[in-house]
matplotlib code that plots the C-alpha trace (Angstrom):
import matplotlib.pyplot as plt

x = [4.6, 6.3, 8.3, 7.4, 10.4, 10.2, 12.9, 14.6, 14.8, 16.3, 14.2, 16.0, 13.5, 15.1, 14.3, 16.6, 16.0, 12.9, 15.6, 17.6, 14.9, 17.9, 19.0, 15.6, 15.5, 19.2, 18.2, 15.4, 17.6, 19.6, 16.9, 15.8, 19.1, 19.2, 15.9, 14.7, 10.7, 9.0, 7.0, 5.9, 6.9, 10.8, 10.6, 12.2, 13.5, 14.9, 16.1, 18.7, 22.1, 25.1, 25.5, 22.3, 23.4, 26.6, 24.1, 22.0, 24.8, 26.4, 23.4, 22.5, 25.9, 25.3, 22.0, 23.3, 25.9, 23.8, 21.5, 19.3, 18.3, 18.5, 17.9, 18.3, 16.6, 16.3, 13.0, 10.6, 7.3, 4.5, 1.7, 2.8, 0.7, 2.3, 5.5, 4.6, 3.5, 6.5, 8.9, 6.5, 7.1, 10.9, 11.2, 8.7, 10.6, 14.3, 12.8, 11.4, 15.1, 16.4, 13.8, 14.6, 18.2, 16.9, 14.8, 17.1, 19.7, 17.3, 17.0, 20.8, 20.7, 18.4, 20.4, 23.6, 21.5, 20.7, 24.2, 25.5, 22.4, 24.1, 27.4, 27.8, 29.6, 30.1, 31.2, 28.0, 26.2, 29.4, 28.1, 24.8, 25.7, 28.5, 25.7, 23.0, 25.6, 26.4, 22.7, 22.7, 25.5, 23.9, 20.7, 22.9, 24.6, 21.8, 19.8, 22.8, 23.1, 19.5, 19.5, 20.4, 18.4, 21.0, 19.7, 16.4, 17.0, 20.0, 18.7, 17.4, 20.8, 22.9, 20.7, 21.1, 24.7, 25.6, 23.2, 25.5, 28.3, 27.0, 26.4, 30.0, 31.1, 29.4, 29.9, 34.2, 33.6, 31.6, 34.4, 36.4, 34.1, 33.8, 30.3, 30.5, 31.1, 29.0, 26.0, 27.1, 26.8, 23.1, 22.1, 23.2, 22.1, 18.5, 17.8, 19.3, 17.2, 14.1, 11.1, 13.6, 12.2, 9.0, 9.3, 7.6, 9.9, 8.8, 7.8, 9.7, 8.7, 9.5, 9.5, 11.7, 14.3, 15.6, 18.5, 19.3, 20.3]
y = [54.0, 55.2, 52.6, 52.6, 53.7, 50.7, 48.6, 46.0, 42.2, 39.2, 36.3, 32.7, 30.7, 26.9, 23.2, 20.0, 16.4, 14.6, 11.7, 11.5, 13.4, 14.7, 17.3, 18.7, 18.7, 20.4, 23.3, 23.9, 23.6, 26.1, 28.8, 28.3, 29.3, 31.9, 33.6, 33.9, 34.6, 31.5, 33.5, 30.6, 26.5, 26.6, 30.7, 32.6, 36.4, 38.6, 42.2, 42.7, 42.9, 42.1, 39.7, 38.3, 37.9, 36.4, 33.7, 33.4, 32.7, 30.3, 28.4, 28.8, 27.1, 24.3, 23.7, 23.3, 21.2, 18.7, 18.4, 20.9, 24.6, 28.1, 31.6, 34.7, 37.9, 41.2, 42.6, 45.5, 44.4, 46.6, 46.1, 48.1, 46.3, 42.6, 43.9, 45.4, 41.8, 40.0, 42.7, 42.1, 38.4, 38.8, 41.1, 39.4, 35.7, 37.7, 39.7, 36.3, 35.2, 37.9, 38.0, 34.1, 35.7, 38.3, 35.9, 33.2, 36.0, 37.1, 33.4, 33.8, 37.2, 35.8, 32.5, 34.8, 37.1, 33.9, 33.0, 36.1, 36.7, 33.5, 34.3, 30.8, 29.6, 26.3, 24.0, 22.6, 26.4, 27.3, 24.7, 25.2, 28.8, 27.6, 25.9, 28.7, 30.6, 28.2, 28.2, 31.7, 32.3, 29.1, 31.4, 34.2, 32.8, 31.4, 34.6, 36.4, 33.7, 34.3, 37.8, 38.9, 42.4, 44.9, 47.5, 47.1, 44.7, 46.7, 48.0, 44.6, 42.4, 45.3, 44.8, 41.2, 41.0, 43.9, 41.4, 39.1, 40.7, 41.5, 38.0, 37.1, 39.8, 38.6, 34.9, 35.7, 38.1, 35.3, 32.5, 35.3, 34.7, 39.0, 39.2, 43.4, 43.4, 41.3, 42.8, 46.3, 44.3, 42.6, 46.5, 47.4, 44.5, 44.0, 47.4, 46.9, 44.0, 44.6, 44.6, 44.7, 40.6, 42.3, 45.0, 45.2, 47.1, 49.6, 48.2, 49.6, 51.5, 49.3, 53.3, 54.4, 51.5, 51.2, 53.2, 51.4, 47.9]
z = [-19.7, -16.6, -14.4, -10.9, -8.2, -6.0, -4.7, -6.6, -6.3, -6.9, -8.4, -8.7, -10.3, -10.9, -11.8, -9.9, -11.4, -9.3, -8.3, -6.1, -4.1, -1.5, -4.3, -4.0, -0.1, -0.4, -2.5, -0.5, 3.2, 0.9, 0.4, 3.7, 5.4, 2.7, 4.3, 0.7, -0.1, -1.4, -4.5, -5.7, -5.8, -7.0, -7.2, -4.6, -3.8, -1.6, -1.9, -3.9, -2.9, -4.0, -1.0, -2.4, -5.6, -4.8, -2.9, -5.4, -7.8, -6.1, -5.5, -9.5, -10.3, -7.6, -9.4, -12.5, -11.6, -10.2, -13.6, -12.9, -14.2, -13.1, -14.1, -12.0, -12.6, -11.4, -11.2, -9.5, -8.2, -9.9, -7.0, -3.8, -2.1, -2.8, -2.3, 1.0, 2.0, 1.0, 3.1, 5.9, 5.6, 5.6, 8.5, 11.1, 9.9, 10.7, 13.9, 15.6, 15.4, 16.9, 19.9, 20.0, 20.9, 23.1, 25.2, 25.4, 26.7, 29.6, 30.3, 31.1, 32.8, 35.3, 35.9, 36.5, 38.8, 41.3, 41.6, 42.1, 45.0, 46.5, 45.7, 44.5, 41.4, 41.7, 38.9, 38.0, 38.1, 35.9, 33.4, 33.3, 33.0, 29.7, 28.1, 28.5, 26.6, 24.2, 23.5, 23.2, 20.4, 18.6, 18.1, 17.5, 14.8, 13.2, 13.1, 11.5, 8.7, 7.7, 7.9, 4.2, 4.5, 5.4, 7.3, 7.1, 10.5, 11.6, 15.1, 15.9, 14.8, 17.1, 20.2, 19.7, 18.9, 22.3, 24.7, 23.6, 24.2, 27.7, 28.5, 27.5, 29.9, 32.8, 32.4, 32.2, 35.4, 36.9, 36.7, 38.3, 40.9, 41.0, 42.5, 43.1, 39.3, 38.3, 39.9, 38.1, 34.8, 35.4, 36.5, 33.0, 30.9, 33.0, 32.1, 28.6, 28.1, 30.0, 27.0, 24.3, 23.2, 22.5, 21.2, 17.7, 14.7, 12.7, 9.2, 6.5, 3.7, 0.5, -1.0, 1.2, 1.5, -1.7, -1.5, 2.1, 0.8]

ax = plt.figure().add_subplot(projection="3d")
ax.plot(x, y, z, "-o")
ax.set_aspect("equal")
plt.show()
């Protein structure tokens, strides 16, 4: 019997005592940040990697340390058609993330363009400015620690991660109070980020990406 080329995963399939019901809710908060498929109740997996596995280790140990039982196993999906849906799954969950982080950086593009059009900066604008920011490398971070798919969401972590970088520039130039630079900077970024929130990805090939991670 021939064995199908397909990617490969990584199944953690576990068992945590019923009581104290916060171990449950822990492991699951885990997974969660994790990213990680829900294949079926206390079965989850996500491409393999060795990022993954170290994850997946880590969290196998935790579990076992608190009573419970883990097992890890590598496996390759035998239906293209499942694993196409489970890929799917992963990259729209790790994509809404990222447009969160594109949108919520346009949100402080267009605050930064009204004080520069009134050449105000006062200290209140300056905060509400700080916290807009704030928000934004909250989402940012977020995003990053769920993504566990390698390149596969490459192009859409670097836009992210260079609006962010923008922003940073143009809040510093800002409480320099440099409006001539600033409004270079928003004729960059607008353009940078016009569309980019909605812009739908190309959906990988599981064939084709299983070299990539």
């Amino acid at each position: 019997m021939s064995e199908r080329n397909g990617m490969r995963w990584l199944q953690l399939t576990y068992k945590v005592p019923s009581e104290p019901s916060q171990k449950r809710v822990w492991v699951w908060r885990r997974l969660q940040h994790l990213g990680a498929y829900p294949l079926q109740h206390s079965v989850y997996v996500l491409p393999f990697t060795e990022e993954v596995e170290k994850h997946f280790r880590q969290l196998a140990q935790e579990i076992r340390e608190m009573g419970g039982e883990a097992c890890l196993f590598a496996l390759v999906a035998l239906d293209p058609a499942d694993e196409q849906r489970m890929l799917q799954t992963l990259l729209e969950a790790r994509y809404r993330e990222y447009d969160q982080v594109l949108q919520q950086g346009e949100r402080f593009l267009a605050l930064a363009a009204s004080l520069v059009d009134a050449e105000c900066h006062s200290e209140d604008a300056q905060a509400k400015l700080g916290d807009c920011l704030e928000k934004l490398h909250g989402l940012f971070r977020a995003a990053r620690r769920h993504d566990l798919l390698g390149s596969l969401t490459a192009a859409k972590r670097a836009t992210a991660a260079e609006l962010l970088a923008g922003c940073e520039q143009l809040f510093r130039v800002l409480v320099e109070r440099d409006y001539a630079r600033a409004r270079r900077l928003l004729a960059l970024y607008g353009e940078f980020s016009s569309g980019m929130a909605e812009t739908d990805q190309p959906l990988a090939d599981p064939s084709t990406v299983a070299g990539q991670l």
